[in-house]
FIDRENVO-61350 format. One record per residue (C-alpha): residue number from 1; residue in three letters; x negated, y negated, z. Coordinates in Angstrom, 3 decimals, padded with zeros to 6 digits. Layout:
! FIDRENVO-61350
<r><seq>NUM</seq><type>ala</type><c1>X</c1><c2>Y</c2><c3>Z</c3></r>
...
This chain:
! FIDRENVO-61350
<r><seq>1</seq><type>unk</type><c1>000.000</c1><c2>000.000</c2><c3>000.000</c3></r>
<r><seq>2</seq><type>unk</type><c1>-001.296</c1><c2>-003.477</c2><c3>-001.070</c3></r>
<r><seq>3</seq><type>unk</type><c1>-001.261</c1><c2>-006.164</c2><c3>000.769</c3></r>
<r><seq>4</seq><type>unk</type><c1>-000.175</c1><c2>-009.069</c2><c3>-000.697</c3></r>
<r><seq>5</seq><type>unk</type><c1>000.108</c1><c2>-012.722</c2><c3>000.492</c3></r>
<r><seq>6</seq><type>unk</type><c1>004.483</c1><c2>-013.257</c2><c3>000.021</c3></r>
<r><seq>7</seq><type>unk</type><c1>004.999</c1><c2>-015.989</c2><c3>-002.974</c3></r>
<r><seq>8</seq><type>unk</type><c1>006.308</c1><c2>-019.353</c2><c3>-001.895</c3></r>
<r><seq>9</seq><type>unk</type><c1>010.432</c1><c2>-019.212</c2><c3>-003.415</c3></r>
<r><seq>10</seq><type>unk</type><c1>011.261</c1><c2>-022.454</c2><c3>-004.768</c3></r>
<r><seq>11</seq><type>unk</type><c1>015.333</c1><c2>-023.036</c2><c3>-004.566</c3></r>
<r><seq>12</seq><type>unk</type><c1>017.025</c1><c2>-025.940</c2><c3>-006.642</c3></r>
<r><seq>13</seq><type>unk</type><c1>019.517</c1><c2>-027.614</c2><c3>-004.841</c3></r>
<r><seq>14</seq><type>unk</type><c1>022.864</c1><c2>-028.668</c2><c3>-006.094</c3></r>
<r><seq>15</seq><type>unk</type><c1>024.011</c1><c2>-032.078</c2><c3>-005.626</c3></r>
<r><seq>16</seq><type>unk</type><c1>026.362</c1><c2>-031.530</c2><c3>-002.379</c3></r>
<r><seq>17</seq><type>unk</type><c1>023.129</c1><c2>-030.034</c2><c3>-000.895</c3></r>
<r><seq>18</seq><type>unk</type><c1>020.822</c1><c2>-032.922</c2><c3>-001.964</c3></r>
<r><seq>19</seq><type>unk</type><c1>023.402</c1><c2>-035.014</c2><c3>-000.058</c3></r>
<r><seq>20</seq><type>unk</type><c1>023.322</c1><c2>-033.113</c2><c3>003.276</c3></r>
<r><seq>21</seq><type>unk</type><c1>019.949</c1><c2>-032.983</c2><c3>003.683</c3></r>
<r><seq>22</seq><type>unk</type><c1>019.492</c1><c2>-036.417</c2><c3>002.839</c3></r>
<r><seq>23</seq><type>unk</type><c1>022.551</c1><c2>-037.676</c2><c3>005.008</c3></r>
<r><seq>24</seq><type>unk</type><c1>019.768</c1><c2>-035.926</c2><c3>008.202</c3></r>
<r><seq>25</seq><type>unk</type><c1>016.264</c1><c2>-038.500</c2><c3>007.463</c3></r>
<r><seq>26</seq><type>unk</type><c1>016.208</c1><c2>-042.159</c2><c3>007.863</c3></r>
<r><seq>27</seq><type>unk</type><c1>012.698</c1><c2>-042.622</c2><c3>005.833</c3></r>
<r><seq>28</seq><type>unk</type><c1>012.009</c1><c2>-042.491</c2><c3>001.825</c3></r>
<r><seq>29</seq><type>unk</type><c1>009.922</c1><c2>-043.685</c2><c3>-000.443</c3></r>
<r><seq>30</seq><type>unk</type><c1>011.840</c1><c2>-045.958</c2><c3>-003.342</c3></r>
<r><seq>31</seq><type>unk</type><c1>009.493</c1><c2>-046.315</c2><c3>-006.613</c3></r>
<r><seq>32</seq><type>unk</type><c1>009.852</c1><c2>-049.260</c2><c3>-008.704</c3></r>
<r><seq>33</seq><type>unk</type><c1>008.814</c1><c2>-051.146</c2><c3>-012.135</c3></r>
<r><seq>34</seq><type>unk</type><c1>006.426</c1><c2>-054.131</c2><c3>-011.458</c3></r>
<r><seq>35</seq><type>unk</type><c1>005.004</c1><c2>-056.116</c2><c3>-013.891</c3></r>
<r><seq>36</seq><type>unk</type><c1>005.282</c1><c2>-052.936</c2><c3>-016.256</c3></r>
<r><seq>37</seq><type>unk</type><c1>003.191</c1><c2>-050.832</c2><c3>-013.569</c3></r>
<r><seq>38</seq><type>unk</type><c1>004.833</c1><c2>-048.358</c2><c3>-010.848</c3></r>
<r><seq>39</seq><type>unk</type><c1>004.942</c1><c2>-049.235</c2><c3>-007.515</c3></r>
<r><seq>40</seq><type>unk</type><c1>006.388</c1><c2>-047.426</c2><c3>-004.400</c3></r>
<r><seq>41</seq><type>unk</type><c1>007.329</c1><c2>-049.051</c2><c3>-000.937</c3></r>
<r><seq>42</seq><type>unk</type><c1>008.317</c1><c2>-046.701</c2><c3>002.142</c3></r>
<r><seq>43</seq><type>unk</type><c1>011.366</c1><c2>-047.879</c2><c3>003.652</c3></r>
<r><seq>44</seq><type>unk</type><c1>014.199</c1><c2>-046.606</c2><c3>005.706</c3></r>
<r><seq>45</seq><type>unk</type><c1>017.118</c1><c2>-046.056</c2><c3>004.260</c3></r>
<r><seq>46</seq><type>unk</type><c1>020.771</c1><c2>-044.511</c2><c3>004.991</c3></r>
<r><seq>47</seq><type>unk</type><c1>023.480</c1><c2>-042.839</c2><c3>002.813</c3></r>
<r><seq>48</seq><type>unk</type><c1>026.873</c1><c2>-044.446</c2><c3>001.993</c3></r>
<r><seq>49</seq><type>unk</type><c1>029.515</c1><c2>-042.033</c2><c3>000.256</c3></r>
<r><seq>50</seq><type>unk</type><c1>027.134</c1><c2>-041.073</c2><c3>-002.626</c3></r>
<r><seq>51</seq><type>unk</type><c1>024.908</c1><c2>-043.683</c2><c3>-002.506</c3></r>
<r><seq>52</seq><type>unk</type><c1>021.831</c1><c2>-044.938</c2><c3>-000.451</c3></r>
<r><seq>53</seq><type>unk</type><c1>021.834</c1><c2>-048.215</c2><c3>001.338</c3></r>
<r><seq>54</seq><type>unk</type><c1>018.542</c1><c2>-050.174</c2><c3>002.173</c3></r>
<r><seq>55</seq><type>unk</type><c1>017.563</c1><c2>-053.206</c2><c3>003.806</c3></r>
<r><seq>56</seq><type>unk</type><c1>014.897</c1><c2>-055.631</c2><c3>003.067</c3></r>
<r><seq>57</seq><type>unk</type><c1>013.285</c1><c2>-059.285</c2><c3>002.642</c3></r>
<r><seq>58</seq><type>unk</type><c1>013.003</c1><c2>-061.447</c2><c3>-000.152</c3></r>
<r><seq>59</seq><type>unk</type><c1>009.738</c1><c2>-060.980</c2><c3>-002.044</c3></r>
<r><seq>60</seq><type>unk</type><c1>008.422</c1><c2>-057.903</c2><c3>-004.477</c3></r>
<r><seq>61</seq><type>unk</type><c1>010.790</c1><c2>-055.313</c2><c3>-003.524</c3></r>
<r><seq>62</seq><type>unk</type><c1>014.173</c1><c2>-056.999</c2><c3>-003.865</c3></r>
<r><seq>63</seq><type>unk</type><c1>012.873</c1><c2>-058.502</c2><c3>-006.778</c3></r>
<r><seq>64</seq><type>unk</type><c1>012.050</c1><c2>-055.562</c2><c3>-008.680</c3></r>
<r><seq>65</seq><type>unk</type><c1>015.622</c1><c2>-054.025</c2><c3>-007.609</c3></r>
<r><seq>66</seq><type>unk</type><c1>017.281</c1><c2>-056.566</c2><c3>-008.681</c3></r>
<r><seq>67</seq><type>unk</type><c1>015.800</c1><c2>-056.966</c2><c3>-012.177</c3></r>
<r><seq>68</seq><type>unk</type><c1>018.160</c1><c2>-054.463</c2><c3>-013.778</c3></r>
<r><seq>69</seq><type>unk</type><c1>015.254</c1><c2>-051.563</c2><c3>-014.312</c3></r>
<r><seq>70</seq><type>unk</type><c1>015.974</c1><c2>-048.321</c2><c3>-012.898</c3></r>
<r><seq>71</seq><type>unk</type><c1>014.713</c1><c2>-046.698</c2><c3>-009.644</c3></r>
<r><seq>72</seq><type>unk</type><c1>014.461</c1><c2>-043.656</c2><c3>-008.303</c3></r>
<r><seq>73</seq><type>unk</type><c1>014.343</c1><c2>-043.085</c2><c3>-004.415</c3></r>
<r><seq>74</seq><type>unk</type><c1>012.851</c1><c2>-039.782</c2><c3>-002.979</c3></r>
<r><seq>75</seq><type>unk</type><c1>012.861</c1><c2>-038.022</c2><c3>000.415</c3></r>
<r><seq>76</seq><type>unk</type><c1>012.015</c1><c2>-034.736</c2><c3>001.870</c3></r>
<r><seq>77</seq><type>unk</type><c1>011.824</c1><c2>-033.058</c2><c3>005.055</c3></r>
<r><seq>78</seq><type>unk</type><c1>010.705</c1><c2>-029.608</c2><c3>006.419</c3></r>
<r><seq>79</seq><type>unk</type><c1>012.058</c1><c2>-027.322</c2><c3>009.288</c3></r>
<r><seq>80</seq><type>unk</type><c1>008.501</c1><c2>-026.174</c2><c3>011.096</c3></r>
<r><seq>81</seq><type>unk</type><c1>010.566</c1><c2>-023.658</c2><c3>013.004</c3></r>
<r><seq>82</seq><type>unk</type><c1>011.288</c1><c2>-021.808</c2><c3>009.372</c3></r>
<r><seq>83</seq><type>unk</type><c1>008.576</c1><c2>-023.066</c2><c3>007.315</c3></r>
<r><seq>84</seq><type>unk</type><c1>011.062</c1><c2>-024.249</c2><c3>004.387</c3></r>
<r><seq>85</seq><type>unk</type><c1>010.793</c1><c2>-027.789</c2><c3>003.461</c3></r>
<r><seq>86</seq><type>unk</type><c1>013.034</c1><c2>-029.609</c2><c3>000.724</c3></r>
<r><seq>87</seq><type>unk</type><c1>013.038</c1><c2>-033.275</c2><c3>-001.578</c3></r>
<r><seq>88</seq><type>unk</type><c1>014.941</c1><c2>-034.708</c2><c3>-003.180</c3></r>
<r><seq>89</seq><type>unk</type><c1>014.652</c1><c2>-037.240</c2><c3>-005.312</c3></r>
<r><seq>90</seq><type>unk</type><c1>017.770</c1><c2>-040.399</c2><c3>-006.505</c3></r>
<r><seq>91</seq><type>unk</type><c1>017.364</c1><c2>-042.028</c2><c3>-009.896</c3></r>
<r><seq>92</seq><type>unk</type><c1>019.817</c1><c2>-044.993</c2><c3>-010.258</c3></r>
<r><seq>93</seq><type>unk</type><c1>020.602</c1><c2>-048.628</c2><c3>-010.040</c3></r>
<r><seq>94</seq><type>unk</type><c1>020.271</c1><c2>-050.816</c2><c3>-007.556</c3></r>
<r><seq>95</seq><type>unk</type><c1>022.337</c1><c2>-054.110</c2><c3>-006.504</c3></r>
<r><seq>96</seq><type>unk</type><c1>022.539</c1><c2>-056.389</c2><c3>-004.016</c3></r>
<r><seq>97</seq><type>unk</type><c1>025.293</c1><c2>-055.321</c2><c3>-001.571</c3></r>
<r><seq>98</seq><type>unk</type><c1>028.459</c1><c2>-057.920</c2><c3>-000.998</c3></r>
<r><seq>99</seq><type>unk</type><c1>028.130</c1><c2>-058.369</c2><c3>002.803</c3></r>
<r><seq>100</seq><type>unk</type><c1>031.925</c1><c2>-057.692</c2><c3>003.977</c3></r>
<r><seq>101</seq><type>unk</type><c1>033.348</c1><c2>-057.406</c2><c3>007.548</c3></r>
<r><seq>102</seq><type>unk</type><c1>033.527</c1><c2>-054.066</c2><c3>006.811</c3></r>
<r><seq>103</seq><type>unk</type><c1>030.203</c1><c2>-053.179</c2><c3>005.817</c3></r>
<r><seq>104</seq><type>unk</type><c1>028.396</c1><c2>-055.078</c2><c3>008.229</c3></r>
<r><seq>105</seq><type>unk</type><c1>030.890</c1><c2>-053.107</c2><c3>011.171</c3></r>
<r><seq>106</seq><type>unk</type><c1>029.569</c1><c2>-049.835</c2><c3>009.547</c3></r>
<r><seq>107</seq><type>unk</type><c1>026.450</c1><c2>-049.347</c2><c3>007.324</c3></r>
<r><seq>108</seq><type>unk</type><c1>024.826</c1><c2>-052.341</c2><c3>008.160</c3></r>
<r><seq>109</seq><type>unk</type><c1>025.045</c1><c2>-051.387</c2><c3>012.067</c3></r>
<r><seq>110</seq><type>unk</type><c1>022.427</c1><c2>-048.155</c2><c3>010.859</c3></r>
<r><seq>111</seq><type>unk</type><c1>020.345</c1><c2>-049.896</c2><c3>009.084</c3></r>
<r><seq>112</seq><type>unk</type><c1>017.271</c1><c2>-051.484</c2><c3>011.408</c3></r>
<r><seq>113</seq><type>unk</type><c1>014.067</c1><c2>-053.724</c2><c3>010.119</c3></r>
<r><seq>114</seq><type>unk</type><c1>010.807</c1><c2>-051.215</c2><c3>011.279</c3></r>
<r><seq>115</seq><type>unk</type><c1>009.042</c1><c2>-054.489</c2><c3>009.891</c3></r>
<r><seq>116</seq><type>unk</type><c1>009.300</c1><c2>-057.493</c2><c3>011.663</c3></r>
<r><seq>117</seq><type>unk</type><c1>010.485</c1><c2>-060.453</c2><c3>009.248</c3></r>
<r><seq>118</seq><type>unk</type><c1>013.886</c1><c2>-061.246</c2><c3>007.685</c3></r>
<r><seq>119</seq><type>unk</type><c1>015.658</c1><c2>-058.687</c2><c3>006.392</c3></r>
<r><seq>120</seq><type>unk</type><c1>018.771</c1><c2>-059.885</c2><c3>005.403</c3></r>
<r><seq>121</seq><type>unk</type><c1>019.437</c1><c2>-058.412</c2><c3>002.378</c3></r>
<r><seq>122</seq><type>unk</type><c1>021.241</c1><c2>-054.940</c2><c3>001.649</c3></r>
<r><seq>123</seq><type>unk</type><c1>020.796</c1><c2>-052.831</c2><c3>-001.488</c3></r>
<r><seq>124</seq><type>unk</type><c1>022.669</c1><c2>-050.278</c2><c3>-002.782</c3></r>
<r><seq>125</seq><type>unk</type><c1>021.013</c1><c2>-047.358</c2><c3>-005.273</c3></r>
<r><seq>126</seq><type>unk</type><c1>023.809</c1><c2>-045.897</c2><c3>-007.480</c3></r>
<r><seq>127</seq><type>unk</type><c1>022.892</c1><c2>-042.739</c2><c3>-008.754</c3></r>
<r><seq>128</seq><type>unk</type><c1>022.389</c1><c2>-041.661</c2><c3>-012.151</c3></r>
<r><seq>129</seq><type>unk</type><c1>020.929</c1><c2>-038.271</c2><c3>-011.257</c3></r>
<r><seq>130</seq><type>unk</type><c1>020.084</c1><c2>-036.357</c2><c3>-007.835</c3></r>
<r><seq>131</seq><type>unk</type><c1>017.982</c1><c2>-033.656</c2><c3>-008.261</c3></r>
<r><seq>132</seq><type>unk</type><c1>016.475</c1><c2>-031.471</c2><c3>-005.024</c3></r>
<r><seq>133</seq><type>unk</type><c1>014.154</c1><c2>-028.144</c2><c3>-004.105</c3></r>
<r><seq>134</seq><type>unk</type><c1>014.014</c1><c2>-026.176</c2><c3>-001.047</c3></r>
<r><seq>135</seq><type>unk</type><c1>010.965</c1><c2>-024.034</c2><c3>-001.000</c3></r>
<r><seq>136</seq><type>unk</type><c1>008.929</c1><c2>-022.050</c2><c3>001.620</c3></r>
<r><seq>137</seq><type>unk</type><c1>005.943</c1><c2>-023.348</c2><c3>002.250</c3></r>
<r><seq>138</seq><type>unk</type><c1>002.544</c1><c2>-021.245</c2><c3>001.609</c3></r>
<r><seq>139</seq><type>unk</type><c1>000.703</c1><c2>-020.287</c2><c3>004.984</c3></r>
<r><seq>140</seq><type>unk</type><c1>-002.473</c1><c2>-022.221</c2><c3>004.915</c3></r>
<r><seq>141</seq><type>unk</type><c1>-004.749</c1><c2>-018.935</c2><c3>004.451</c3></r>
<r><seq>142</seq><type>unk</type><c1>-003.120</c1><c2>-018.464</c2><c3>000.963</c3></r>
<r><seq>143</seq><type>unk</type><c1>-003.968</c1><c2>-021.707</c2><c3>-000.430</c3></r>
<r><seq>144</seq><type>unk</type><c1>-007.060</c1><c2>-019.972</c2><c3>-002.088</c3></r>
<r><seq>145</seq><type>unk</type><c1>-009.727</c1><c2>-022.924</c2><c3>-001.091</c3></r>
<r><seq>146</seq><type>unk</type><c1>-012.524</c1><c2>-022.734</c2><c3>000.177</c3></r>
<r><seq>147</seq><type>unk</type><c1>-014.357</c1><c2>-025.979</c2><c3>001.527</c3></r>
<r><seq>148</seq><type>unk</type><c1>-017.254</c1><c2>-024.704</c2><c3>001.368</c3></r>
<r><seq>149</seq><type>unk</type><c1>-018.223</c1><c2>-025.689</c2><c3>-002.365</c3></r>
<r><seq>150</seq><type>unk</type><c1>-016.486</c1><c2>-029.390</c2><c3>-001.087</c3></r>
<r><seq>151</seq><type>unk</type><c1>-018.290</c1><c2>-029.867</c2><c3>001.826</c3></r>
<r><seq>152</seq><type>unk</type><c1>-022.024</c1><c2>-028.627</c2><c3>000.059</c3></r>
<r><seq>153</seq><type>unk</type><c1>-020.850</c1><c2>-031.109</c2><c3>-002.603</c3></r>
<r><seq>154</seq><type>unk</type><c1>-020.864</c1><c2>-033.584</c2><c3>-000.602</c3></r>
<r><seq>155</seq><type>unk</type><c1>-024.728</c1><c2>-033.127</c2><c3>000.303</c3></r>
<r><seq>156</seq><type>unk</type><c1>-025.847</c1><c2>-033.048</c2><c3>-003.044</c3></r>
């Protein structure tokens, strides 16, 4: 009997899934267009319905939301009790949210600055796609590296 290191099973996740898991994490990363060149800002974010809601500041970020390009917003998280982590990754629209009673009593009430500064305005991503993975995560020994060869190269 061989014995065999188990293969890593990758899972694609429908978009009800992508939803729940994203619906448990406060903290994404939302990529942009900027000056014709990607960029990508952490930020925290929380769902509405089937969309995501941010806050943030005037300056690079809301301007580059607000320009009309798309974005795409990606998360992940991982359960270290069963070694299966997920992503999943928004590609939309985003506009500036219209500040009502009602949205300030509800979404806006989740939503806090981690940076100080003004952050007083709230942007909503509207989805064109959601796409998502769950997949087990290799144990480190099966990563077939050695640092060895890195670490010598380093000397050299």
């Amino acid at each position: 009997m061989e014995n065999k290191p188990s293969t890593p099973t990758t899972e694609a996740l429908n978009a009800d899934d992508c939803w729940r898991v994203l619906r448990g994490v406060a903290l994404g990363r939302l990529a942009v267009c900027v000056d014709e060149r990607p960029e990508i800002f952490p930020l925290n974010f929380r769902t509405d319905q089937e969309t995501i809601v941010f806050r943030t500041g005037p300056g690079t970020k809301l301007s580059a939301v607000l320009n009309g390009s798309p974005v795409a917003l990606e998360a992940d998280g991982i359960n270290s009790r069963t070694n299966v982590a997920w992503s999943v990754v928004v590609k939309g629209h985003a506009t500036e949210v219209d500040q009502t009673d009602e949205f300030r009593a509800t979404v806006a009430q989740l939503l806090f600055p981690w940076n100080p500064g003004t952050k007083d305005h709230f942007v909503r991503i509207t989805p064109d796609a959601i796409t998502g993975r769950r997949f087990t995560i290799a144990l480190p020994q099966t990563w077939e590296i050695t640092l060895d060869d890195a670490t010598r190269a380093g000397f050299e």
